[in-house]
DOSEVEX-776483 format. One record per atom (N, C-alpha, C): residue number from 1; x, y, z. Coordinates in steps of 0.2 Angstrom, whole numbers, plus 5000, padded with zeros to 4 digits. Each point is the difference from the previous one (the first is absolute). Example, Ala and Ser with C-alpha at 12.3 -4.5 7.8 and 13.67 -1.06 7.14 Angstrom:
<atom resi="1" px="5066" py="4972" pz="5039"/>
<atom resi="1" px="4996" py="5006" pz="5000"/>
<atom resi="1" px="5004" py="5006" pz="5000"/>
<atom resi="2" px="4998" py="5005" pz="4996"/>
<atom resi="2" px="5004" py="5006" pz="5001"/>
<atom resi="2" px="4996" py="5005" pz="5003"/>
# end
This chain:
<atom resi="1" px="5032" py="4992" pz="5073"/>
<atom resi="1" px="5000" py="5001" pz="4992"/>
<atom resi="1" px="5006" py="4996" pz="4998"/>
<atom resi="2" px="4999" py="4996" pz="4994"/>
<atom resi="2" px="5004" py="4996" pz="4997"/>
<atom resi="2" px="5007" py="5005" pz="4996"/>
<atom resi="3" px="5004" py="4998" pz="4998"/>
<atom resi="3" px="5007" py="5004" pz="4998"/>
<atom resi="3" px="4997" py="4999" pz="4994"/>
<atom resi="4" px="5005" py="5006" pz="4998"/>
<atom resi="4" px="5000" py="5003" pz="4993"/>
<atom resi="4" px="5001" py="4993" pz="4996"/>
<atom resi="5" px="4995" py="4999" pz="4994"/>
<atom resi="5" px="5001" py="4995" pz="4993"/>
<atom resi="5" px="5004" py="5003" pz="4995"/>
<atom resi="6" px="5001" py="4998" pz="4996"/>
<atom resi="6" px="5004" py="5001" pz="4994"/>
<atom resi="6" px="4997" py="5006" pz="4996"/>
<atom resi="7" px="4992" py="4997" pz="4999"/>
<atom resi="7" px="4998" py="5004" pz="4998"/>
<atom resi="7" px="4997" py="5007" pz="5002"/>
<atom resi="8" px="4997" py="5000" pz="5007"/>
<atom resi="8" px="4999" py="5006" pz="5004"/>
<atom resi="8" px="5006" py="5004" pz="5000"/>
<atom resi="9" px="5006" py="4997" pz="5000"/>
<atom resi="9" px="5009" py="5006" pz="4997"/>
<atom resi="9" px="4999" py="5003" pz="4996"/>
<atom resi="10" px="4998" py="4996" pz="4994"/>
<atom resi="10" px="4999" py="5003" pz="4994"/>
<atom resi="10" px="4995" py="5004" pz="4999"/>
<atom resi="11" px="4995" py="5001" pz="5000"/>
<atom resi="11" px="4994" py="5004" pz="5004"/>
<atom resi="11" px="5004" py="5008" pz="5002"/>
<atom resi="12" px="5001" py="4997" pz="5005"/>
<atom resi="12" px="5003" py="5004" pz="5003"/>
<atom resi="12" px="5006" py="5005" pz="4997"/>
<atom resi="13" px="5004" py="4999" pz="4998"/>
<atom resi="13" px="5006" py="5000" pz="4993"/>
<atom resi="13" px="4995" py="5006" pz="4995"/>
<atom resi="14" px="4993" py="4996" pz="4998"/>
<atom resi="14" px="4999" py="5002" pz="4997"/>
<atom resi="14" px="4997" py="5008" pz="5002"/>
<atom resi="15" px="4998" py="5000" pz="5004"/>
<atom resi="15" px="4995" py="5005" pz="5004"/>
<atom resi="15" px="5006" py="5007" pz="5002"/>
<atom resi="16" px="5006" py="4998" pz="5003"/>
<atom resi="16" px="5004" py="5001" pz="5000"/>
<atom resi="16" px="5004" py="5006" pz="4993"/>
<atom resi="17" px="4999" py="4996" pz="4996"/>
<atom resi="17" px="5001" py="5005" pz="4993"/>
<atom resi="17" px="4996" py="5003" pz="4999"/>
<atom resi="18" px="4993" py="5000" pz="5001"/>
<atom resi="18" px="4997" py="5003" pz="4997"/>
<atom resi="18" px="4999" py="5006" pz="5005"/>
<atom resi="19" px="5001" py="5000" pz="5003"/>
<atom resi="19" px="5002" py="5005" pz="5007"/>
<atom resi="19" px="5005" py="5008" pz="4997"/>
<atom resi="20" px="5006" py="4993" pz="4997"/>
<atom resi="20" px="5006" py="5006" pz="4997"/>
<atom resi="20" px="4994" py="5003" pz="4995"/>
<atom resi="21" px="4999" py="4998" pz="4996"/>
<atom resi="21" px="4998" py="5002" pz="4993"/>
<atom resi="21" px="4995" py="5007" pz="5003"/>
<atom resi="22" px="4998" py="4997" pz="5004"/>
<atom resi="22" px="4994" py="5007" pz="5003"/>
<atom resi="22" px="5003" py="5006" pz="5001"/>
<atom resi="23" px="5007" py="4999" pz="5004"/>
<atom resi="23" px="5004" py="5003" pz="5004"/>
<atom resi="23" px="5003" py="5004" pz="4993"/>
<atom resi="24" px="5000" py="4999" pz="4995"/>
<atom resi="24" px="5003" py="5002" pz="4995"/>
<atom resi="24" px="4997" py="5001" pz="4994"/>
<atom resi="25" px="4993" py="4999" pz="4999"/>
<atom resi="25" px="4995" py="5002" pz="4996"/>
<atom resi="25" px="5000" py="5008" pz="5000"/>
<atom resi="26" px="4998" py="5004" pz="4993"/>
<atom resi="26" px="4999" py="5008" pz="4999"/>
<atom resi="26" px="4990" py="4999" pz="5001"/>
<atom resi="27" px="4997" py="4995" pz="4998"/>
<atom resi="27" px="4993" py="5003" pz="4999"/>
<atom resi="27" px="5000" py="4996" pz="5008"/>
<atom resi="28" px="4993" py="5006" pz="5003"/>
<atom resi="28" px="4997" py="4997" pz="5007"/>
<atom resi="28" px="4995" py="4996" pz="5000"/>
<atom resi="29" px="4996" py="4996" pz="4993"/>
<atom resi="29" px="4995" py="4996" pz="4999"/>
<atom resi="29" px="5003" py="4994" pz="4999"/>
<atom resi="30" px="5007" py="5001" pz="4997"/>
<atom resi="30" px="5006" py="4991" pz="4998"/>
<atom resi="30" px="5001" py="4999" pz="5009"/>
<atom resi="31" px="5002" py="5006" pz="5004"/>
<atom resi="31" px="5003" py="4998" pz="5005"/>
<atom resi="31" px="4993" py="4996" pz="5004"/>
<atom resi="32" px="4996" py="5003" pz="5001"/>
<atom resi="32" px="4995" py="4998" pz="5004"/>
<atom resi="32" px="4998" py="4992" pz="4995"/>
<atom resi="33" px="5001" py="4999" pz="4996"/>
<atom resi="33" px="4999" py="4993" pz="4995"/>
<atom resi="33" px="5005" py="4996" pz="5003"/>
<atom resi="34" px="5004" py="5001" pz="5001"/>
<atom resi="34" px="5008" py="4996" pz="5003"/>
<atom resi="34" px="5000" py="4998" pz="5006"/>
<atom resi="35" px="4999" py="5004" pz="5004"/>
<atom resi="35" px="4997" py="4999" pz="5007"/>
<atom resi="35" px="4995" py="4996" pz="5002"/>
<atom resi="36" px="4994" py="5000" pz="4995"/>
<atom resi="36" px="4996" py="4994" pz="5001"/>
<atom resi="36" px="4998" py="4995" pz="4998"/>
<atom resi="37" px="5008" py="4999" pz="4994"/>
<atom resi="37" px="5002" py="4994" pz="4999"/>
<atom resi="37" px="5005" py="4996" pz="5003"/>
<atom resi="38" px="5004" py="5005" pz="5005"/>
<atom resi="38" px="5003" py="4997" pz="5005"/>
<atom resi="38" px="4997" py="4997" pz="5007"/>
<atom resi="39" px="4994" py="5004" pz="5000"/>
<atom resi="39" px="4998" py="4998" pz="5007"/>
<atom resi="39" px="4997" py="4993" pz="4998"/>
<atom resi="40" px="4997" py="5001" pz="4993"/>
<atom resi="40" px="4994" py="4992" pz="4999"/>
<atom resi="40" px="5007" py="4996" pz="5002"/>
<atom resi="41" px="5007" py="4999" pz="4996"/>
<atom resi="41" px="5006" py="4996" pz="5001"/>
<atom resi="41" px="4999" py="5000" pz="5007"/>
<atom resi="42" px="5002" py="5005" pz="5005"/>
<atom resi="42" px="4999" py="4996" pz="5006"/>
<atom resi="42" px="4995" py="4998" pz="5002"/>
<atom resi="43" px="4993" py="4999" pz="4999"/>
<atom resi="43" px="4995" py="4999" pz="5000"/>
<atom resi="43" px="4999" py="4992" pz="4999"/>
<atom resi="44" px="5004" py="4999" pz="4997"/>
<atom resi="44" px="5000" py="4994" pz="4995"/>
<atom resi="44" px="5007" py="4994" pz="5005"/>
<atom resi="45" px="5005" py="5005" pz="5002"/>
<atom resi="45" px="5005" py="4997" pz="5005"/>
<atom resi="45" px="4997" py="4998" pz="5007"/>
<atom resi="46" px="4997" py="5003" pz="5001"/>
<atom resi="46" px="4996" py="4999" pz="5008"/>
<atom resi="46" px="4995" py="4993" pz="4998"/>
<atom resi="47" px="4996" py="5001" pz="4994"/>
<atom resi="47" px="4996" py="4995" pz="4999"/>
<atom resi="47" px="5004" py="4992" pz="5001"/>
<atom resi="48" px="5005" py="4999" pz="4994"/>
<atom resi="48" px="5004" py="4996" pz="5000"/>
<atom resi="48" px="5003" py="4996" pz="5004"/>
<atom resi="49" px="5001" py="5005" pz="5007"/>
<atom resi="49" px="5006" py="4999" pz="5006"/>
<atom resi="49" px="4995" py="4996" pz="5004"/>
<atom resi="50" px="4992" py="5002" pz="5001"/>
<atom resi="50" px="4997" py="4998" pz="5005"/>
<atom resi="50" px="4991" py="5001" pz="4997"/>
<atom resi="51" px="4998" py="4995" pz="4996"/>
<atom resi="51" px="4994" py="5000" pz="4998"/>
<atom resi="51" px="4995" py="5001" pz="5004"/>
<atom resi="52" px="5000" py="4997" pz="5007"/>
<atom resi="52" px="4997" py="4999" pz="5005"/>
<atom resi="52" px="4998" py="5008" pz="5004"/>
<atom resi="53" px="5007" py="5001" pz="5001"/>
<atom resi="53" px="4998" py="5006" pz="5004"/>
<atom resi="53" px="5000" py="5008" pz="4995"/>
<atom resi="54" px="5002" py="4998" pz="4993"/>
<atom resi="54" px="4996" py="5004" pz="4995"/>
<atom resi="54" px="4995" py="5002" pz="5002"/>
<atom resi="55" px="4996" py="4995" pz="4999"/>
<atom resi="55" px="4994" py="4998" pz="4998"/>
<atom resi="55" px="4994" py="5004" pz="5007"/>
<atom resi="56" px="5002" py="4998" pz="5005"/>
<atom resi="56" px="4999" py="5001" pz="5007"/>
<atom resi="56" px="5001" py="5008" pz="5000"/>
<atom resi="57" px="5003" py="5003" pz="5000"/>
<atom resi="57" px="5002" py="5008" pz="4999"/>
<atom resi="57" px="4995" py="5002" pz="4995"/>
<atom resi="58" px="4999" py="4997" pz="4994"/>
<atom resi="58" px="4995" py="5005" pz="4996"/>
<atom resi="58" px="4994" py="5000" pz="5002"/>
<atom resi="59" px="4998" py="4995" pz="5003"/>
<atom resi="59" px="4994" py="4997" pz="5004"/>
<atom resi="59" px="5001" py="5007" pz="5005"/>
<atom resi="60" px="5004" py="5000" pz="5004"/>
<atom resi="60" px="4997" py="5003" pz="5003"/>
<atom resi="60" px="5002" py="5008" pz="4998"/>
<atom resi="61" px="5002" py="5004" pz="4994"/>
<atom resi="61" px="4998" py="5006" pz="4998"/>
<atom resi="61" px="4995" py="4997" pz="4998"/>
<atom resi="62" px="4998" py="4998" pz="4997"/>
<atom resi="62" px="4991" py="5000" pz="4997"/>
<atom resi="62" px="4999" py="4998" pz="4992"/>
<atom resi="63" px="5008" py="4998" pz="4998"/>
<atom resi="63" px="5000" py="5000" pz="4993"/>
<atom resi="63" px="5000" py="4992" pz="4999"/>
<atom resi="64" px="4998" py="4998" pz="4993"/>
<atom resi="64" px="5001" py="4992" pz="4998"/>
<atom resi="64" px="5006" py="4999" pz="4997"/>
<atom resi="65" px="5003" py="4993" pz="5000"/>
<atom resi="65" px="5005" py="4999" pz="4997"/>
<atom resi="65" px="4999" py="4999" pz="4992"/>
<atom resi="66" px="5004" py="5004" pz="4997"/>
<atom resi="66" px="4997" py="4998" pz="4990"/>
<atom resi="66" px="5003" py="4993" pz="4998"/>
# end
């Protein structure tokens, strides 16, 4: 796998906050919101980092790439 880009850090950076903010949310519907806009962020750093073997992993769970 290729090293981290500038912008899969920042992804990352971002997914990263939004992790605290969950950690720290009062409602249970925001925090579950946070979470899985942090995972899309890493979802998004993976992609970034390695198109190819992205691409190849979604493949083989069964999902397409959007």
């Amino acid at each position: 796998m290729p090293g981290y880009t500038d912008k899969s850090r920042r992804y990352l950076r971002w997914a990263a906050a939004n992790e605290r903010r969950a950690a720290s949310a009062h409602g249970q519907d925001f925090k579950v919101l946070l979470r899985r806009i942090a995972a899309q962020y890493r979802e998004l750093a993976e992609q970034s980092d390695d198109p190819e073997a992205w691409r190849a992993k979604r493949r083989a769970v069964g999902t397409k790439p959007h």
